[in-house]
N, CA, C and O of each residue as an XYZ file, in Angstrom:
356
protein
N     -10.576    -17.785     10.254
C     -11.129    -16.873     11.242
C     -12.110    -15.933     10.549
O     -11.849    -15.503      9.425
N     -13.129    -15.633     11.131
C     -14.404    -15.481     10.444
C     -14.467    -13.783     11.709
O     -14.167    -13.882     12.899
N     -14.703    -13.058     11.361
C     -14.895    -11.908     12.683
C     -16.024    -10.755     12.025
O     -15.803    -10.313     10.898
N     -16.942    -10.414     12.612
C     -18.165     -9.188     11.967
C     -18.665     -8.969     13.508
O     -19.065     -9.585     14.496
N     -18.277     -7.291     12.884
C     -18.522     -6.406     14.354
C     -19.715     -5.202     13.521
O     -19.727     -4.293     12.691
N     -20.670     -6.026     14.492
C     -21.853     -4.855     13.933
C     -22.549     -3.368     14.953
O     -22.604     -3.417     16.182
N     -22.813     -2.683     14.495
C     -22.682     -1.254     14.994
C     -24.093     -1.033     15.865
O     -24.207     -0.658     17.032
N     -25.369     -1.480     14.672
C     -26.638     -2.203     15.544
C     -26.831     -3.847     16.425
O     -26.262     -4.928     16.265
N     -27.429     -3.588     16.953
C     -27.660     -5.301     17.430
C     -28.392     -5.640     16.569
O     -29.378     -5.027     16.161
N     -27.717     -7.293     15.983
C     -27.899     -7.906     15.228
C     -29.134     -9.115     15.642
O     -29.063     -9.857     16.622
N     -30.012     -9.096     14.852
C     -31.154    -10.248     15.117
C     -30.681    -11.440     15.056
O     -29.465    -11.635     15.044
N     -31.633    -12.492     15.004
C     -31.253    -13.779     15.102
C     -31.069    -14.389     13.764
O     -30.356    -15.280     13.303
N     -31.962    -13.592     13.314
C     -31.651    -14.054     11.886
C     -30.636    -13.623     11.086
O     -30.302    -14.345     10.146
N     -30.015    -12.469     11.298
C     -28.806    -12.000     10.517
C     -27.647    -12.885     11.288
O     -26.707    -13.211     10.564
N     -27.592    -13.306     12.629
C     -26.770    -14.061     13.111
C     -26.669    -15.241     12.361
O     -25.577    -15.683     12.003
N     -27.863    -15.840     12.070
C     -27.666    -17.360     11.608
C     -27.533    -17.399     10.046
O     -27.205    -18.380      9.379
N     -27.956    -15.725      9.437
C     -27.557    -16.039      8.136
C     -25.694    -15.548      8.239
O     -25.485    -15.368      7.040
N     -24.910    -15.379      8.646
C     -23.998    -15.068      8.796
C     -23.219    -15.978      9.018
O     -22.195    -16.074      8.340
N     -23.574    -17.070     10.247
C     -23.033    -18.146     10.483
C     -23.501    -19.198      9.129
O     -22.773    -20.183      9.015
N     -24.277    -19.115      8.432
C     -24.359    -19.932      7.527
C     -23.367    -19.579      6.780
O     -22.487    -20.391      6.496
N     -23.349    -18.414      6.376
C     -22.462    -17.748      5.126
C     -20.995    -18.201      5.763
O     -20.340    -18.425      4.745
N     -20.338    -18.394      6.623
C     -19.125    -18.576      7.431
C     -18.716    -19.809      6.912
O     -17.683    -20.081      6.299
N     -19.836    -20.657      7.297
C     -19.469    -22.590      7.471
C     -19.701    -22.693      6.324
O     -19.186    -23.762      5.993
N     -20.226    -22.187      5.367
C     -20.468    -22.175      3.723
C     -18.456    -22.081      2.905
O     -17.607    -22.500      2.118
N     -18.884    -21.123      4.021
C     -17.065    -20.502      3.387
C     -15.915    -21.898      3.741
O     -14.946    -22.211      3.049
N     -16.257    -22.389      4.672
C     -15.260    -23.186      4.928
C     -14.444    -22.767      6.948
O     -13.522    -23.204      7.636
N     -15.303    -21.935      7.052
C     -14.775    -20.869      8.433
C     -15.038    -22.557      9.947
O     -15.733    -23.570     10.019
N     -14.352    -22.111     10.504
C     -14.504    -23.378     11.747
C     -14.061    -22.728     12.928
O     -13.724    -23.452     13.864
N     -13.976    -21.000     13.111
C     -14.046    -19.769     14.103
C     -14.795    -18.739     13.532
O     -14.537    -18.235     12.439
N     -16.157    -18.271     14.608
C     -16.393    -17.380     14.136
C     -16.709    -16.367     15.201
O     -17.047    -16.753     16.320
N     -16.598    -14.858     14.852
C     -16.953    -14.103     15.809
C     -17.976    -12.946     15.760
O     -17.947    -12.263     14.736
N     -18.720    -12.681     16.548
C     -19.653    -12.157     15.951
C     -20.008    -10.669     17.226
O     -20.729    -10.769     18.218
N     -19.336     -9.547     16.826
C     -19.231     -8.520     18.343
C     -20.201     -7.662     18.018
O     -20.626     -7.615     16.864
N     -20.815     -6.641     19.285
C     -22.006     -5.861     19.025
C     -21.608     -5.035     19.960
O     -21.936     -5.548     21.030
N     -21.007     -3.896     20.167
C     -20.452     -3.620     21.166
C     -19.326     -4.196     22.188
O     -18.162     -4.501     21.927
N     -20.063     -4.258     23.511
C     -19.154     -5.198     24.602
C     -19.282     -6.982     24.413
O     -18.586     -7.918     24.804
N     -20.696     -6.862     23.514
C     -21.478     -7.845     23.442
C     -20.697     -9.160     22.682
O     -20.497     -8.804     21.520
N     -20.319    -10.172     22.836
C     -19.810    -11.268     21.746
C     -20.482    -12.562     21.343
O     -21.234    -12.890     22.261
N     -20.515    -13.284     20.518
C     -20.422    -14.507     20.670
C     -19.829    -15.203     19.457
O     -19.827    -15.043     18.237
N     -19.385    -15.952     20.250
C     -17.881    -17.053     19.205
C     -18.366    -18.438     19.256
O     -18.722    -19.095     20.234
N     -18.323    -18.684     18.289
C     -18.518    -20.254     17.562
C     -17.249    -20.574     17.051
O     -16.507    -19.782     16.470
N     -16.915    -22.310     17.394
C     -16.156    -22.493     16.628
C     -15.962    -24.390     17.076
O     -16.116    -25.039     18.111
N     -15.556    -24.716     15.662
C     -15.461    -25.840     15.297
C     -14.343    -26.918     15.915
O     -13.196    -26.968     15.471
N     -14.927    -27.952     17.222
C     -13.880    -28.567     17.587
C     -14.181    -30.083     17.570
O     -15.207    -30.573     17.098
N     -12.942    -30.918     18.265
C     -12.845    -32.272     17.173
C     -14.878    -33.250     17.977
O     -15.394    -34.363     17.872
N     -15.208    -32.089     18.579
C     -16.659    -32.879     19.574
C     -18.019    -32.035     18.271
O     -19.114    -32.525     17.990
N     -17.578    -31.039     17.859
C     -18.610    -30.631     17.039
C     -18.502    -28.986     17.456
O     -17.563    -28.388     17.980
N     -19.654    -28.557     17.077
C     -19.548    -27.015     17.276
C     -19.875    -26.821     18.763
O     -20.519    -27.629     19.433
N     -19.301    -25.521     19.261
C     -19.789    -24.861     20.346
C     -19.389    -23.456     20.479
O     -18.540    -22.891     19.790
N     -20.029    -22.982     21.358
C     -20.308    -22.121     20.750
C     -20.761    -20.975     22.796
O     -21.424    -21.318     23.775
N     -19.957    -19.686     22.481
C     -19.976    -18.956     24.420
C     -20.287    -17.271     23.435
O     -20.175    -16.766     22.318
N     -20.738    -16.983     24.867
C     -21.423    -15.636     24.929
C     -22.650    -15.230     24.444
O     -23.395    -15.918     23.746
N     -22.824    -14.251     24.774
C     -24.600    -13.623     24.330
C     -24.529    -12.030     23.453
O     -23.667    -11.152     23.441
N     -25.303    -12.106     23.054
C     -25.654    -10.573     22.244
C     -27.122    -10.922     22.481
O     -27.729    -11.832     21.917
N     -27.687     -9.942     23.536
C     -29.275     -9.549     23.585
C     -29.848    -11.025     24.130
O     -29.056    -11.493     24.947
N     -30.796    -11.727     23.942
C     -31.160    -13.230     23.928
C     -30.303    -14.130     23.723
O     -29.980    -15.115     24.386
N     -29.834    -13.578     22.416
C     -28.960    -15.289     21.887
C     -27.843    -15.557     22.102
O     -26.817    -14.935     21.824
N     -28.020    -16.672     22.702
C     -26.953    -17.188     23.162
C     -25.366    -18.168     21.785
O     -25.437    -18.612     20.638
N     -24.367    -18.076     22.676
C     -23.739    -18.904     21.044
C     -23.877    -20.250     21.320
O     -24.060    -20.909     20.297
N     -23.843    -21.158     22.770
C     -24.263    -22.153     22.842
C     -25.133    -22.596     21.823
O     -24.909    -23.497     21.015
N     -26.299    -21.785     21.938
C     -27.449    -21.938     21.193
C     -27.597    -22.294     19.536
O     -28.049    -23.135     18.759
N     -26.887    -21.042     19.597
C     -26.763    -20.889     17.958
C     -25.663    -22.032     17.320
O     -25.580    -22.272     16.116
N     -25.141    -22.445     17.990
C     -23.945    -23.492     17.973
C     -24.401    -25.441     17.885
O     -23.806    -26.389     17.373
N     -25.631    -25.344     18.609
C     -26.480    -26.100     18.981
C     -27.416    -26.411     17.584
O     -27.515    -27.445     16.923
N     -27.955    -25.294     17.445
C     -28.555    -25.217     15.845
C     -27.741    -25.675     14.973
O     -28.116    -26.611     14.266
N     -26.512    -25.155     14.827
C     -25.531    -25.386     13.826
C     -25.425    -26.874     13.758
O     -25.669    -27.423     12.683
N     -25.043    -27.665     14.926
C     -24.561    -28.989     14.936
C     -25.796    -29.483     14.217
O     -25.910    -29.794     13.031
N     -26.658    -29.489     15.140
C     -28.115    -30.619     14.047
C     -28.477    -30.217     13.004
O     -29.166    -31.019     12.374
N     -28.202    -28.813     12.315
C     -28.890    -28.767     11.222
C     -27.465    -29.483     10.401
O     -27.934    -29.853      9.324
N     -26.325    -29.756     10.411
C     -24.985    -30.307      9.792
C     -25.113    -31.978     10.014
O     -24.675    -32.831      9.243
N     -25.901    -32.228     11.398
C     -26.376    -33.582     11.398
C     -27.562    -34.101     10.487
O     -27.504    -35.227      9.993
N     -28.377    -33.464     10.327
C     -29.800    -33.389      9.177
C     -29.303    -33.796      8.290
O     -29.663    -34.897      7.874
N     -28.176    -33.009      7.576
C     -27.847    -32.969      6.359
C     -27.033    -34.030      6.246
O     -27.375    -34.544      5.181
N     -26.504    -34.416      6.525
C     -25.587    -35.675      7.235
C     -26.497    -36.791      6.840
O     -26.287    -37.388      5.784
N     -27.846    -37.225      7.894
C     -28.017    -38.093      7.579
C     -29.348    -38.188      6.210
O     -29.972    -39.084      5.642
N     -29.282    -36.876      6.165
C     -29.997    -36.696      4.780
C     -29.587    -37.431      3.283
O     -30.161    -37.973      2.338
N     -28.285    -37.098      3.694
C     -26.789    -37.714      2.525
C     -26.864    -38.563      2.988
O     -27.243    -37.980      4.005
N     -26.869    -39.292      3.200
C     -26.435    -41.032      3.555
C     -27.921    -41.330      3.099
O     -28.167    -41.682      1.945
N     -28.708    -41.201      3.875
C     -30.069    -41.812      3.463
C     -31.002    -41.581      1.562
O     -32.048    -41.963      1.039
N     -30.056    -40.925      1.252
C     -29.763    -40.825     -0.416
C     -28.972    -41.749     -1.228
O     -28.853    -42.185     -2.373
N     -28.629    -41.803     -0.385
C     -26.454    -42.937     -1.295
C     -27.477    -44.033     -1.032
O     -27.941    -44.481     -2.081
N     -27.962    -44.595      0.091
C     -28.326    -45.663      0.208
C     -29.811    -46.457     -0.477
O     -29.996    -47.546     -1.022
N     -30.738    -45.250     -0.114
C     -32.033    -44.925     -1.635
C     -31.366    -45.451     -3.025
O     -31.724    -46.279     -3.863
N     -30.590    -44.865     -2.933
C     -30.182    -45.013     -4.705
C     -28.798    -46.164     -4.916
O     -28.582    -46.434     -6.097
N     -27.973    -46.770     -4.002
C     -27.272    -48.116     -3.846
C     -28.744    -49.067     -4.066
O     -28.738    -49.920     -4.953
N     -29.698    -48.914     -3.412
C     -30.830    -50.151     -3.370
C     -31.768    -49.854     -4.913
O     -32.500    -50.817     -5.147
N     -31.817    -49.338     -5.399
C     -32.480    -48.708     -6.624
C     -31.519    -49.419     -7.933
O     -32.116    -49.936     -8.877
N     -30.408    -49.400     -7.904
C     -29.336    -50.210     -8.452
C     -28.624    -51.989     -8.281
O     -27.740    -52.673     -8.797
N     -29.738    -52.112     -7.158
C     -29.319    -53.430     -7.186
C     -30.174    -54.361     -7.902
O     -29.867    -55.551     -7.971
């Protein structure tokens, strides 16, 4: 469980460096409050998703980001193993 309650409203970018720093950690709930304001991400067996808003951003959203940029990397890694399996044959 991952939880940061910030006092200003938080940009988009401190959101997503935060959520990076989270899923870095190993975190698969996270919460992120600004007041009344929330939004929670969290890791289920379909992928991330992600409810509520602070200002614009949505956690759908940011949740949305999360999944494809974890898919990128995904098939980033594979398309390496396999570069370099064929480089060895």
């Amino acid at each position: 469980m991952h939880q940061i309650e910030y006092t200003n409203k938080p940009s988009i970018t401190t959101l997503k460096a935060a959520i990076k720093k989270a899923v870095a950690k190993g975190e698969t709930w996270m919460q992120f409050i600004w007041g009344e304001n929330q939004i929670t991400i969290e890791r289920t067996p379909y992928g991330w998703t992600g409810y509520g808003w602070i200002g614009r951003n949505g956690g759908q959203d940011l949740a949305d980001e999360l999944q494809r940029a974890r898919q990128n990397l995904a098939e980033h890694l594979q398309r390496t193993a396999h570069e370099q399996q064929r480089g060895k044959a």
